[in-house]
C-alpha positions as CSV (number, residue, x, y, z in Angstrom):
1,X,-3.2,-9.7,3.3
2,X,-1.7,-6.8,1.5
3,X,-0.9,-9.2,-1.5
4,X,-4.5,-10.8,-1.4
5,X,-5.6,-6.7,-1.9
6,X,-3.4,-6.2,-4.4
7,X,-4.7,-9.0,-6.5
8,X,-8.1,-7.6,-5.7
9,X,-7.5,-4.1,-6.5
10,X,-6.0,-5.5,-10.3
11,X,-9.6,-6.6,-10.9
12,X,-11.7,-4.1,-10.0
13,X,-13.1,-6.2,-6.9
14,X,-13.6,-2.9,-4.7
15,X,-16.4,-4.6,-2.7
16,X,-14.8,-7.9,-2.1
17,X,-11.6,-6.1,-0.9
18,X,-13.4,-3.4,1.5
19,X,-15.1,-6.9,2.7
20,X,-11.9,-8.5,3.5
21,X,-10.1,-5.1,4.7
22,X,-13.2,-4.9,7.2
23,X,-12.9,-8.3,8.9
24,X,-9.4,-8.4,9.3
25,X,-9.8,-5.1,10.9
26,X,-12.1,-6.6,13.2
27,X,-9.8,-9.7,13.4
28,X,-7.0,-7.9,14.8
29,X,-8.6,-5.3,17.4
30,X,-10.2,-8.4,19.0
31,X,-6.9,-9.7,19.0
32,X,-4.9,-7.1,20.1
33,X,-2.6,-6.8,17.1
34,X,-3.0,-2.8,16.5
35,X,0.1,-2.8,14.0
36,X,-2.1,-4.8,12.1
37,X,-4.9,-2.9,12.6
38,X,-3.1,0.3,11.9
39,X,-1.6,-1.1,8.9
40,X,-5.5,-2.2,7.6
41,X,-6.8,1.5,8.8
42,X,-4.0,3.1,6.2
43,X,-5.5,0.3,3.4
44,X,-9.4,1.0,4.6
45,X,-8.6,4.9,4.1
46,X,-7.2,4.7,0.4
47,X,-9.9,2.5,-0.6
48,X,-12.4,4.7,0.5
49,X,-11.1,7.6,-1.2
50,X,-10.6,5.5,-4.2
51,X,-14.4,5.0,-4.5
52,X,-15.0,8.6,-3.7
53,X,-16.5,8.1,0.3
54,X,-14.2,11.1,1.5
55,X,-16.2,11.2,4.9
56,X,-15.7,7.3,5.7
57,X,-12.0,8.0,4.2
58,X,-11.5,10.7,7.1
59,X,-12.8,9.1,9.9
60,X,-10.9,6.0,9.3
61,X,-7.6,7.9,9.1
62,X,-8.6,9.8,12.3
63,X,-9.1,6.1,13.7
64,X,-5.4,5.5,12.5
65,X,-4.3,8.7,13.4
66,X,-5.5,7.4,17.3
67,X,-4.1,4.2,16.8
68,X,-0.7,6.6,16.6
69,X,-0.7,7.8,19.7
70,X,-1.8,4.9,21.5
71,X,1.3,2.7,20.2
72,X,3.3,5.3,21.1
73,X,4.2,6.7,17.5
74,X,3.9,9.9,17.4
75,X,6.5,11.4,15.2
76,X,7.6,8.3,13.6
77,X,7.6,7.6,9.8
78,X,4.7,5.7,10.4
79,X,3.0,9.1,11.4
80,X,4.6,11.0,8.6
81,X,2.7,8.9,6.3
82,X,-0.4,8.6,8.0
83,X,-1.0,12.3,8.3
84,X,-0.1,12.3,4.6
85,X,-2.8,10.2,3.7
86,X,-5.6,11.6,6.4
87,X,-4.9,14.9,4.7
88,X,-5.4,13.6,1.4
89,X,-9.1,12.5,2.7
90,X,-9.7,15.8,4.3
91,X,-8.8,17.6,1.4
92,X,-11.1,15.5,-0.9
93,X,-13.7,16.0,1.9
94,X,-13.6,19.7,1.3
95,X,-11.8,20.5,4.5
96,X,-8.3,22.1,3.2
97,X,-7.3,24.5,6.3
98,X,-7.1,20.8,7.9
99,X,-5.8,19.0,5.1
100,X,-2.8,21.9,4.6
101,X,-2.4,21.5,8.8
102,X,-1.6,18.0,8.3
103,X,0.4,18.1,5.2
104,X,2.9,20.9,7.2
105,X,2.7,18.1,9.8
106,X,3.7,15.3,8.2
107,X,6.2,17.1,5.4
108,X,7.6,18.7,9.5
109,X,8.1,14.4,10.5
110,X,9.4,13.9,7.1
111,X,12.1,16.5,7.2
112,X,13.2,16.3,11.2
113,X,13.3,11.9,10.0
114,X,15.7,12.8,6.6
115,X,12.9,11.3,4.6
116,X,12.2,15.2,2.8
117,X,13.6,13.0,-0.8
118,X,11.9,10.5,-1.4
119,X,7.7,9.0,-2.3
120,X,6.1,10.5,0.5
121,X,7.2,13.8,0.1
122,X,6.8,13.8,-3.4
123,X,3.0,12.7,-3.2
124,X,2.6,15.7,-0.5
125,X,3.7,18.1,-2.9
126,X,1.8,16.1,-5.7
127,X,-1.5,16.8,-3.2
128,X,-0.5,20.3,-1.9
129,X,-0.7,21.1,-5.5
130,X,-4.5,19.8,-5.7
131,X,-5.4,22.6,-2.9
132,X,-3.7,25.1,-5.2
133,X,-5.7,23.7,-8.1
134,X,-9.1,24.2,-6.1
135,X,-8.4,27.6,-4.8
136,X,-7.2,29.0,-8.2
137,X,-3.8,29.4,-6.9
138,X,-2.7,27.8,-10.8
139,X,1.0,28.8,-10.5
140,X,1.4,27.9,-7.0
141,X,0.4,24.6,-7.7
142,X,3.2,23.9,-10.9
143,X,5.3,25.3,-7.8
144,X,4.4,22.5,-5.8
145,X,4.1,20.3,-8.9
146,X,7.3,20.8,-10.0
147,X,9.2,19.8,-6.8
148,X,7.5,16.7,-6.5
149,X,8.8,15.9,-10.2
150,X,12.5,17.1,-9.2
151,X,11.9,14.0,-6.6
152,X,10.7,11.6,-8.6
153,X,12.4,12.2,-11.6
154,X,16.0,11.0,-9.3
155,X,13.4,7.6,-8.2
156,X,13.5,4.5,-10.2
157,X,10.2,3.0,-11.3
158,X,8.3,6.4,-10.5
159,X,6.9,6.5,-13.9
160,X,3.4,6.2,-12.5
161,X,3.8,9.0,-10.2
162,X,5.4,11.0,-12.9
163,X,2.3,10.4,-15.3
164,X,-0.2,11.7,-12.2
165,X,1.7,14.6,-11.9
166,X,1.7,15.2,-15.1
167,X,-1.8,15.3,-15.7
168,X,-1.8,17.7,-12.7
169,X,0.8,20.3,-14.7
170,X,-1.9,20.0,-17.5
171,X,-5.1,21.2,-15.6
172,X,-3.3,23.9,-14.5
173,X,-1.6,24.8,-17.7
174,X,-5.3,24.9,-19.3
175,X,-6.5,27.0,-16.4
176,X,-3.9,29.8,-17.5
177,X,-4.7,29.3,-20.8
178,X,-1.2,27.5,-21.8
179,X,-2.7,25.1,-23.7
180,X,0.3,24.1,-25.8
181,X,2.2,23.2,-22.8
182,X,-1.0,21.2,-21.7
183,X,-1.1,19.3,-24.5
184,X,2.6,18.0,-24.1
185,X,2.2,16.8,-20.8
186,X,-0.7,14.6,-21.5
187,X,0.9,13.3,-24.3
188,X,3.6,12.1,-21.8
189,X,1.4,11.0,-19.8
190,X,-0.9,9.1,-22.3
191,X,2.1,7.4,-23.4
192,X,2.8,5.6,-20.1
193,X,-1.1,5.1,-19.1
194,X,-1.4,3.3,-22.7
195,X,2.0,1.3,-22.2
196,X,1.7,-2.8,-21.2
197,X,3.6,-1.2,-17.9
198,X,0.5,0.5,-16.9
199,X,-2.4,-1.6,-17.7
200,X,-4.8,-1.4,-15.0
201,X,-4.0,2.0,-13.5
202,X,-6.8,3.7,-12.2
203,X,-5.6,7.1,-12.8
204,X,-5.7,6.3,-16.7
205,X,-9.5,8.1,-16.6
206,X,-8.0,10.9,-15.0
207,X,-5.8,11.4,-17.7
208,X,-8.5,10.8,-20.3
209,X,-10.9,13.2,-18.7
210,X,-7.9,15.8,-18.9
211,X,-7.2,14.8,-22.7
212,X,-11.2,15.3,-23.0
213,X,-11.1,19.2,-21.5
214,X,-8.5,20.0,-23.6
215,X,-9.8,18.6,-27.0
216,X,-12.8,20.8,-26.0
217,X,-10.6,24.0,-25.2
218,X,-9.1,23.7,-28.3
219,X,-12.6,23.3,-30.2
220,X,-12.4,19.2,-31.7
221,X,-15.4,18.8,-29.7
222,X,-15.8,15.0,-31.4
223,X,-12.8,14.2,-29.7
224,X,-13.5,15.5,-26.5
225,X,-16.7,13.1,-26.4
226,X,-14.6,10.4,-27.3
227,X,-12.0,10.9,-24.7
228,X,-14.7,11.5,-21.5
229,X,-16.8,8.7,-22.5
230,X,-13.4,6.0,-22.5
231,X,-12.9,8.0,-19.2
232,X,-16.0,7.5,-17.6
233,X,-16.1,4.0,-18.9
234,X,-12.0,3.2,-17.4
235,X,-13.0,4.7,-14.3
236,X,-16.5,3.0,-13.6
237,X,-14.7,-0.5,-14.5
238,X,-11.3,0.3,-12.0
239,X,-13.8,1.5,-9.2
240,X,-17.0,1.2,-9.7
241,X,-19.6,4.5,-9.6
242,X,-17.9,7.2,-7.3
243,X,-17.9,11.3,-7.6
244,X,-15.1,11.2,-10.5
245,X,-17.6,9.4,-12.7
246,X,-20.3,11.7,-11.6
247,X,-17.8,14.5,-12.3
248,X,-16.5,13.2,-15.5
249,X,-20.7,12.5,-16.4
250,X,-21.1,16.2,-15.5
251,X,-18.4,17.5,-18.5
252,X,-19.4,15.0,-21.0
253,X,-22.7,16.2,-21.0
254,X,-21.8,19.6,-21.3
255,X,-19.6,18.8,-23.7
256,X,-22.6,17.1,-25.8
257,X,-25.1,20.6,-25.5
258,X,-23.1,23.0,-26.0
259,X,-21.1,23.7,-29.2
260,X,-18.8,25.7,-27.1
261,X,-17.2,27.0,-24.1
262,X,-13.9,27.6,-22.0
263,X,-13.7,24.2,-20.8
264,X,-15.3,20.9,-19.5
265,X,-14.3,20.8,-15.9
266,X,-11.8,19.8,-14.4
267,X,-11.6,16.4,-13.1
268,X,-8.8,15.9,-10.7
269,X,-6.5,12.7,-10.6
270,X,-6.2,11.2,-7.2
């Protein structure tokens, strides 16, 4: 199942895989198999918040979150990551005194397991950081940003997480107005997204959408049009129409009308 997803996902075939995802969901409850189930609830939640349905995306985790306790999991790695991702829906639902709840709880599961080194821990501070970002809190979130790149930076093949977080470091780096250190970190990161290693990643308009705010911080305004419009265009292609294209549609706009500014928006990388 996971592999037939996969081959989806590389396509772009959002709807076909939320079709599958939803009838083999159905397939295992009326069998009895809630692994399975749980398994396809964790799959079900990332693809909603993928395509930007952060309501759907938290009530499916909460289902998972259910399916937990009923197998008798509570506390298990299995629960570590679940409450990683249902936080990651809340907070893109808007809800971060739950989503900061959950992340304490699962980073708690994470630590009391040994597992505080490794990917999941390293995406928790990687989302922590996205609070941060939202509140204004710009240097507690390189805080947070920087730990989860001391842990992936000891992980092989993490070169896709490292280019996320990345892009992170740079929103916040414009945000404080250290542009210079922006601009190197989405030059990293460009460099990975626009390697043959990388071809397909949806988080490549995230980056572009960054490249475009700080080409318009920096006043090549031409350039800045350039980069939102590949970004809306990479984005609407890996996912289909969702809030980052109505985000990214937002700045691009502005960046057209108006001559100048302090910045385009800043479109988050998920």
């Amino acid at each position: 199942m996971l592999g037939e997803l996969d081959a989806l996902y590389a396509k772009g075939a959002m709807k076909e895989a939320e079709e599958k995802l939803a009838a083999w969901r159905a397939q295992a409850y009326a069998e009895g198999n809630r692994g399975v189930a749980l398994s396809l609830c964790n799959e079900m939640e990332g693809l909603y918040r993928t395509t930007g349905r952060a309501a759907q995306a938290v009530a499916v985790s909460d289902e998972a979150l259910r399916l937990i306790g009923e197998m008798g999991l509570t506390g298990t790695i299995h629960h570590g990551t679940t409450l990683l991702n249902g936080a990651t829906a809340c907070r893109m639902a808007g809800d971060a005194k739950r989503a900061l709840s959950m992340y304490g709880e699962a980073a708690g599961i994470f630590r009391t397991l040994g597992e505080d080194r490794g990917y999941q821990m390293a995406s928790l501070y990687n989302n922590v950081s996205q609070i941060y970002q939202e509140q204004g809190r710009h240097e507690e979130a390189l805080a947070s940003l920087d730990r989860a790149m001391e842990l992936l930076d000891k992980m092989e093949q993490s070169e896709a997480e490292m280019a996320t977080s990345r892009v992170n470091r740079a929103l916040s780096l414009m945000a404080l107005g250290r542009l210079s250190q922006a601009k190197e970190e989405l030059e990293k990161s460009l460099a990975y997204y626009e390697s043959p290693a990388a071809a397909g990643d949806g988080h490549y308009g995230a980056a572009l959408s960054a490249a475009g705010e700080l080409a318009w911080r920096t006043g090549d305004r031409e350039h800045a049009v350039s980069c939102l419009e590949q970004a809306l265009r990479v984005t609407r292609e890996r996912f289909g129409e969702n809030d980052a294209c109505r985000v990214i549609r937002m700045n691009l706009e502005t960046v057209k009308n108006m001559a100048g500014g302090s910045g385009a928006g800043e479109e988050r990388a998920q």
